[in-house]
C-alpha positions as CSV (number, residue, x, y, z in Angstrom):
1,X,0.0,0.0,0.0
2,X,1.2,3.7,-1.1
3,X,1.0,6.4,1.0
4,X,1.4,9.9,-0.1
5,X,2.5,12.3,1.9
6,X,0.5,15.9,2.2
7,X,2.4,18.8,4.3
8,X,3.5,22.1,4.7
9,X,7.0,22.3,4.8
10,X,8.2,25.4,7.3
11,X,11.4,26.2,4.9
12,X,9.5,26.8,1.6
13,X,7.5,29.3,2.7
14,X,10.4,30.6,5.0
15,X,12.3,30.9,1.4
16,X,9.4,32.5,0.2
17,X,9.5,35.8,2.8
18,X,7.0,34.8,5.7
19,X,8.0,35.3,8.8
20,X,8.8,32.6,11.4
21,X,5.4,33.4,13.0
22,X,3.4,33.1,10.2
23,X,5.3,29.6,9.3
24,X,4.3,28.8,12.8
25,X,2.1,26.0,12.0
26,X,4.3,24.3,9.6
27,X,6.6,21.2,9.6
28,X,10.2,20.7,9.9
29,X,11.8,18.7,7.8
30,X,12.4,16.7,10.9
31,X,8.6,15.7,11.2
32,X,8.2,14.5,7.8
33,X,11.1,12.2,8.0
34,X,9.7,11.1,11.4
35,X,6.3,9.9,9.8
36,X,7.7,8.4,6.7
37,X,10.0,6.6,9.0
38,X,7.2,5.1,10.9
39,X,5.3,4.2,8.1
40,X,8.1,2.7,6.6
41,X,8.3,0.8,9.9
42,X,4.7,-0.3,9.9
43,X,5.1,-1.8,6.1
44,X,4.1,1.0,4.3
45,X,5.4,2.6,1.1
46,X,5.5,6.4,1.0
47,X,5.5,8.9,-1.8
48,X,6.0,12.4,-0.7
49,X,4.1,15.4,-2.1
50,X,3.7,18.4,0.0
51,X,1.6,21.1,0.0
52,X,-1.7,21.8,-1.9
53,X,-0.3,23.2,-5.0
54,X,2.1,20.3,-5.2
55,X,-1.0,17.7,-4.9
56,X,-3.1,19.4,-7.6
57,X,0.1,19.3,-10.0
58,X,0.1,15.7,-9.3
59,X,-3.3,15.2,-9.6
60,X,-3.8,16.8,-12.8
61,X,-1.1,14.2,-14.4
62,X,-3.2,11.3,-13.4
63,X,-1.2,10.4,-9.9
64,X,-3.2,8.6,-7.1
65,X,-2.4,7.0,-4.2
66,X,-3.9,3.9,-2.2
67,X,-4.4,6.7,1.2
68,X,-2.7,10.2,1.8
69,X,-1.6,11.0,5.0
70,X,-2.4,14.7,5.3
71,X,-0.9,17.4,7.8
72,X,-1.4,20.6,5.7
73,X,-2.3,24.0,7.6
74,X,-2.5,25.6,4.3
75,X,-1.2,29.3,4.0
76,X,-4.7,31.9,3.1
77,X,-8.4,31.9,4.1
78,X,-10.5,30.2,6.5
79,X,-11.3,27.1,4.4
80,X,-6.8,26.5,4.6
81,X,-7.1,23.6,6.3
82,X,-9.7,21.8,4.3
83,X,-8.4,21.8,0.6
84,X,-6.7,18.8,0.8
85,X,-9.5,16.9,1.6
86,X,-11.9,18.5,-0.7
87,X,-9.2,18.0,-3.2
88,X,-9.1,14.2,-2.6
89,X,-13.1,13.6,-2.1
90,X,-12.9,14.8,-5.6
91,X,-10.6,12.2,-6.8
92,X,-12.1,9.8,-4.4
93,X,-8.8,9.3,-2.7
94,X,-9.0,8.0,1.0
95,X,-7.0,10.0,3.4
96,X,-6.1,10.1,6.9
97,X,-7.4,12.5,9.2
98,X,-10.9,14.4,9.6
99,X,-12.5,15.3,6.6
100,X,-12.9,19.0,4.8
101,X,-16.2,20.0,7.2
102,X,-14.6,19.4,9.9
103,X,-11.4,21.1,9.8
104,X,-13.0,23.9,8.6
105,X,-15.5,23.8,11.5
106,X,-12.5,23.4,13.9
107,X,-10.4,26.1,12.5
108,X,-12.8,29.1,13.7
109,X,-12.9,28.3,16.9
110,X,-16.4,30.4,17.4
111,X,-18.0,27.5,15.1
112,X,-16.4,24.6,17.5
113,X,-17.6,26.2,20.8
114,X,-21.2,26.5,19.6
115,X,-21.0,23.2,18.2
116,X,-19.7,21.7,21.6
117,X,-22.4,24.5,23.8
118,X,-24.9,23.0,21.6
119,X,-24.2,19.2,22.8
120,X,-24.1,20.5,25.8
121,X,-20.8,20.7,26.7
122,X,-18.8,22.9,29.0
123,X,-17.3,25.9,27.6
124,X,-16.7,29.3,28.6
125,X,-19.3,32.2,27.4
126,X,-17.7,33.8,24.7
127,X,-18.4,36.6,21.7
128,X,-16.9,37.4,18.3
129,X,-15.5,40.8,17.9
130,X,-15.8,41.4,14.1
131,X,-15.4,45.3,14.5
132,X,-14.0,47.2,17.3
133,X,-17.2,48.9,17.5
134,X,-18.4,44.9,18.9
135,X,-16.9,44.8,21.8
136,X,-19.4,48.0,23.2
137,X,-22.3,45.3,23.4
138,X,-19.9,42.7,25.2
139,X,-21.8,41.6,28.0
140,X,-19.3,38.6,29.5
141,X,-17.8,38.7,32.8
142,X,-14.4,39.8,33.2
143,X,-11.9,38.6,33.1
144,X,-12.0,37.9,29.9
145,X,-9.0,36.1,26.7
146,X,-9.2,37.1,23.2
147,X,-7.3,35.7,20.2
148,X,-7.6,35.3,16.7
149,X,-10.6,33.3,15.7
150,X,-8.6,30.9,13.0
151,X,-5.2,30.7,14.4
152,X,-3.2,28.1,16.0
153,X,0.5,27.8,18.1
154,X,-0.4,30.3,19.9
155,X,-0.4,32.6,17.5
156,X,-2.1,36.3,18.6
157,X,-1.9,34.7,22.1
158,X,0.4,36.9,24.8
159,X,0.5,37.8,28.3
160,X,-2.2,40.9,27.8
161,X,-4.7,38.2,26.1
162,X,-5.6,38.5,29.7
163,X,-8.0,41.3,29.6
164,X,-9.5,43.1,32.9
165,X,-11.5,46.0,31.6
166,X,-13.3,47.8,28.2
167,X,-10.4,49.5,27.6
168,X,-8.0,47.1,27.4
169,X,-10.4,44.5,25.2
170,X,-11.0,47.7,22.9
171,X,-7.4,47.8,22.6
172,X,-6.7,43.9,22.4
173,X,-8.9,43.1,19.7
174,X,-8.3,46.5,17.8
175,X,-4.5,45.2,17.9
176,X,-5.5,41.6,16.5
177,X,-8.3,42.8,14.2
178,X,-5.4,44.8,12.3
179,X,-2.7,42.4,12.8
180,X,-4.5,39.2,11.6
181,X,-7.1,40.5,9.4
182,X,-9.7,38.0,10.8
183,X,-12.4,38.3,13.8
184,X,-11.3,37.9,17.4
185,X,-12.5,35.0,19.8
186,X,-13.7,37.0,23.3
187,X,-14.2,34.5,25.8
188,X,-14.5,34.6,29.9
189,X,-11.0,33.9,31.1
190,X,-10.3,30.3,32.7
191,X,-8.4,30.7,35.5
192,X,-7.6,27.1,36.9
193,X,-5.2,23.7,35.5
194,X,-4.5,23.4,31.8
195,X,-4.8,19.8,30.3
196,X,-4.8,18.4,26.8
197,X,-5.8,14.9,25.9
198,X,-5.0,12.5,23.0
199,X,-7.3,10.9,21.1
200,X,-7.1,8.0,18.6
201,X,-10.3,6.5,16.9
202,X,-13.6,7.3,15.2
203,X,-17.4,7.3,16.5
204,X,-18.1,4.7,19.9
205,X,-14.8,3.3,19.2
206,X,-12.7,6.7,19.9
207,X,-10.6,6.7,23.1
208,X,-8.3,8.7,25.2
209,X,-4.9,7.2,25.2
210,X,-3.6,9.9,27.2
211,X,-3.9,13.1,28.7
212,X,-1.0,15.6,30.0
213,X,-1.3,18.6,32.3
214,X,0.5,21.9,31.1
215,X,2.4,23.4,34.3
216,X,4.0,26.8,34.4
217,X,8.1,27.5,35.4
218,X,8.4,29.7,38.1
219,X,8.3,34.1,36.5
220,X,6.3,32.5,33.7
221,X,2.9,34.0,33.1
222,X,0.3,31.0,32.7
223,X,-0.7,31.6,29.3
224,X,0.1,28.9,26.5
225,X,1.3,31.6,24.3
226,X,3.4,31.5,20.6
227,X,6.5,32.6,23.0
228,X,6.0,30.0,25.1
229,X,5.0,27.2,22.6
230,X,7.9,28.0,20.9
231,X,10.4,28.4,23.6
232,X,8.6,25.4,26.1
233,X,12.1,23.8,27.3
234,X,13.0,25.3,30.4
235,X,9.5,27.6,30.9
236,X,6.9,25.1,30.4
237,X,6.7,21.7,32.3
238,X,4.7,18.7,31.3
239,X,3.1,16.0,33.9
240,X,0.7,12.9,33.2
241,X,-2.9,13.1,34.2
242,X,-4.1,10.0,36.6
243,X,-7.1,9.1,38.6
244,X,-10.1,11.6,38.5
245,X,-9.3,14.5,36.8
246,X,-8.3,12.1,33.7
247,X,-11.8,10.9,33.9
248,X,-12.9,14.5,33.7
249,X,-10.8,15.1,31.1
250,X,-11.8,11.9,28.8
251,X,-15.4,12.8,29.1
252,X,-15.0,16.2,27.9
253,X,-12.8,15.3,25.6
254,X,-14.7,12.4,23.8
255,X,-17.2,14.3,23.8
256,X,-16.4,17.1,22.1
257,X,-14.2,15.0,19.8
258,X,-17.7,13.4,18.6
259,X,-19.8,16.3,18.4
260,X,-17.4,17.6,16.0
261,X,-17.0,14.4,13.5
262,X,-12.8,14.3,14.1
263,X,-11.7,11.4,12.7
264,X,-8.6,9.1,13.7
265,X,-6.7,11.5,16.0
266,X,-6.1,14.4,17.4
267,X,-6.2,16.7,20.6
268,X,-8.1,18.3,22.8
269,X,-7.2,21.4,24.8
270,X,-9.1,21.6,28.0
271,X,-9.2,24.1,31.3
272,X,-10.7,24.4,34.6
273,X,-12.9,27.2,34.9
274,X,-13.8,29.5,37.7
275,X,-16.7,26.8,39.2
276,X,-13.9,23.7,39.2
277,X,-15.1,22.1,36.0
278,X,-13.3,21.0,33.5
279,X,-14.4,23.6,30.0
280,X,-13.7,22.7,26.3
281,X,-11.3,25.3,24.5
282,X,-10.5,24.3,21.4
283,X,-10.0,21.3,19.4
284,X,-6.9,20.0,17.0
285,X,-7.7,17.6,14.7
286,X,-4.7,18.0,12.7
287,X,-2.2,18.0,15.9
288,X,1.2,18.4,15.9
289,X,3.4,15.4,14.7
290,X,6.8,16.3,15.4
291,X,8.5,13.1,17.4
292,X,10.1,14.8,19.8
293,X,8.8,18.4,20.7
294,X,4.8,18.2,19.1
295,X,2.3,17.7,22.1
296,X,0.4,14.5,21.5
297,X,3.7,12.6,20.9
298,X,5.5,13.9,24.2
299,X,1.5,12.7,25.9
300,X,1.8,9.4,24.4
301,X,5.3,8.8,25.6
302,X,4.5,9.9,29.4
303,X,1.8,6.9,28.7
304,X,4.0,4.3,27.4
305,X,3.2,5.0,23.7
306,X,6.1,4.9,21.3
307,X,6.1,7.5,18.2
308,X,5.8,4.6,16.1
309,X,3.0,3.0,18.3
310,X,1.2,6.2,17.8
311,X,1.5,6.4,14.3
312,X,0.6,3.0,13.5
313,X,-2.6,3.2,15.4
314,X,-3.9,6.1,13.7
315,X,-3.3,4.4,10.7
316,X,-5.8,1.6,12.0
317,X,-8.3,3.7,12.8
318,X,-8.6,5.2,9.8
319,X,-8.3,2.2,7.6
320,X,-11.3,0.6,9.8
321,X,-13.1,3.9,9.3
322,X,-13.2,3.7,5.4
323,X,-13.1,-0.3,5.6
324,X,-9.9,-1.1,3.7
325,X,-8.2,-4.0,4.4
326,X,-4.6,-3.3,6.0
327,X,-3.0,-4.9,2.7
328,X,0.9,-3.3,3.3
């Protein structure tokens, strides 16, 4: 069985003249090696491609693949993330992953957390700020966090997301409105422990394989922010959830995964708010695959779950989910 090989490769568009912050989401070239390699492990022949652009070339000369593995952010709009799969429903090529509705749905985060209110799941009250002149009918509690609607790594997320007062949310979202040239997410601040969980699986037979807590070095302001995603050794420490606040954490987590139609794995960010429960903040249903420094692989080794392991069972749970045999 082939397997091609969607992504967006950091240094291209680095070479191109974005910035390192608007590259954020990208891959490394270390990432790419590290899935080939453990497809390659699991019996698998691979065929890289890369990013959109590249798969419509190869499209459009008659290429096709048994499955393609797809990580792409995608570079413009709010649809980024789901052109590879509309791409490859066209051509009816199976792919791994959640399909173009739902990365779209996922991507604005306003769209997720009324999907998830809806199924009545916990999440923190929230409004979109489309137009400074919003945020003069904001009626939420303060504290409140704004960040871009459609971002992700942090990105538009700093120590004065934090917001205490009109004047400083006028001034937030007026600063990400400009900057990011998209709507702003304004939603009442969680103040208590920051989890994320791992999920692998589609439908009843989804599960949690892990779940890590995200704890804050001493002088560092408790705010998973681009600086500190980026810069996580030394500021950012990572411990194993156990016992009952894993519970908590699966059943918000599954939940949400569901509601949502993600398919074969992914995260799920999570936070206690001001009442003790865990809340729903956003979902990633195309999570970070780097072996080493990526989230869900650093949760699935602090529960016993090789890189390899990992990326062989999401594999399986999307070859049961489109019912192809495991032919290698």
């Amino acid at each position: 069985m082939e397997i091609g090989l969607t992504y967006d490769l950091r240094t291209d568009y680095l070479n191109e003249g974005f910035t390192p912050e608007e590259t954020a989401e990208f891959d490394k070239e270390e990432t790419i090696e590290g899935i080939e390699n453990a497809l390659q492990s699991l019996g698998y022949q691979t065929a890289r491609i890369g990013h959109a652009r590249k798969l419509m070339s190869e499209l459009l000369t008659g290429k096709r693949w048994d499955m393609v593995f797809n990580i792409c952010e995608g570079m413009y709009g709010d649809s980024r993330e789901s052109l590879i799969p509309a791409l490859l429903d066209a051509y009816r090529i199976p792919y791994v992953f959640s399909g173009a509705v739902t990365l779209g749905i996922s991507l604005n985060k306003a769209f997720a957390k009324r999907i998830v209110r809806d199924a009545g799941i916990n999440t923190p009250p929230f409004m979109v700020v489309n137009h400074t002149d919003d945020v003069k009918h904001c009626q939420l509690a303060f504290p409140l966090f704004a960040k871009p609607v459609s971002e992700g790594t942090g990105k538009g997320v700093e120590d004065r997301s934090v917001i205490h007062d009109a004047r400083q949310l006028a001034d937030m979202c007026d600063c990400l409105l400009e900057k990011f040239n998209q709507p702003v997410l304004v939603e009442e601040y969680l103040p208590g422990r920051e989890f994320t969980a791992g999920i692998v699986g589609n439908g009843t037979d989804a599960r949690v394989i892990g779940a890590m807590e995200v704890i804050y070095g001493k002088g560092v302001s408790d705010i998973y922010s681009y600086f500190n995603k980026e810069n996580y050794e030394g500021r950012i420490h990572y411990t194993p959830v156990t016992g009952e606040w894993l519970r908590h954490c699966e059943d918000i987590a599954l939940k949400s995964w569901n509601a949502l139609n993600a398919n074969d794995g992914g995260r799920v960010d999570l936070r206690v708010d001001k009442f003790g429960e865990i809340s729903f903040i956003e979902i990633n249903p195309l999570a970070g695959l780097n072996p080493v420094h990526s989230d869900l692989p650093i949760l699935c080794r602090m529960n016993g779950i090789e890189y390899v392991q990992l990326i062989g069972m999401i594999m399986d749970a999307a070859l049961k989910r489109i019912n192809m045999p495991n032919g290698k």
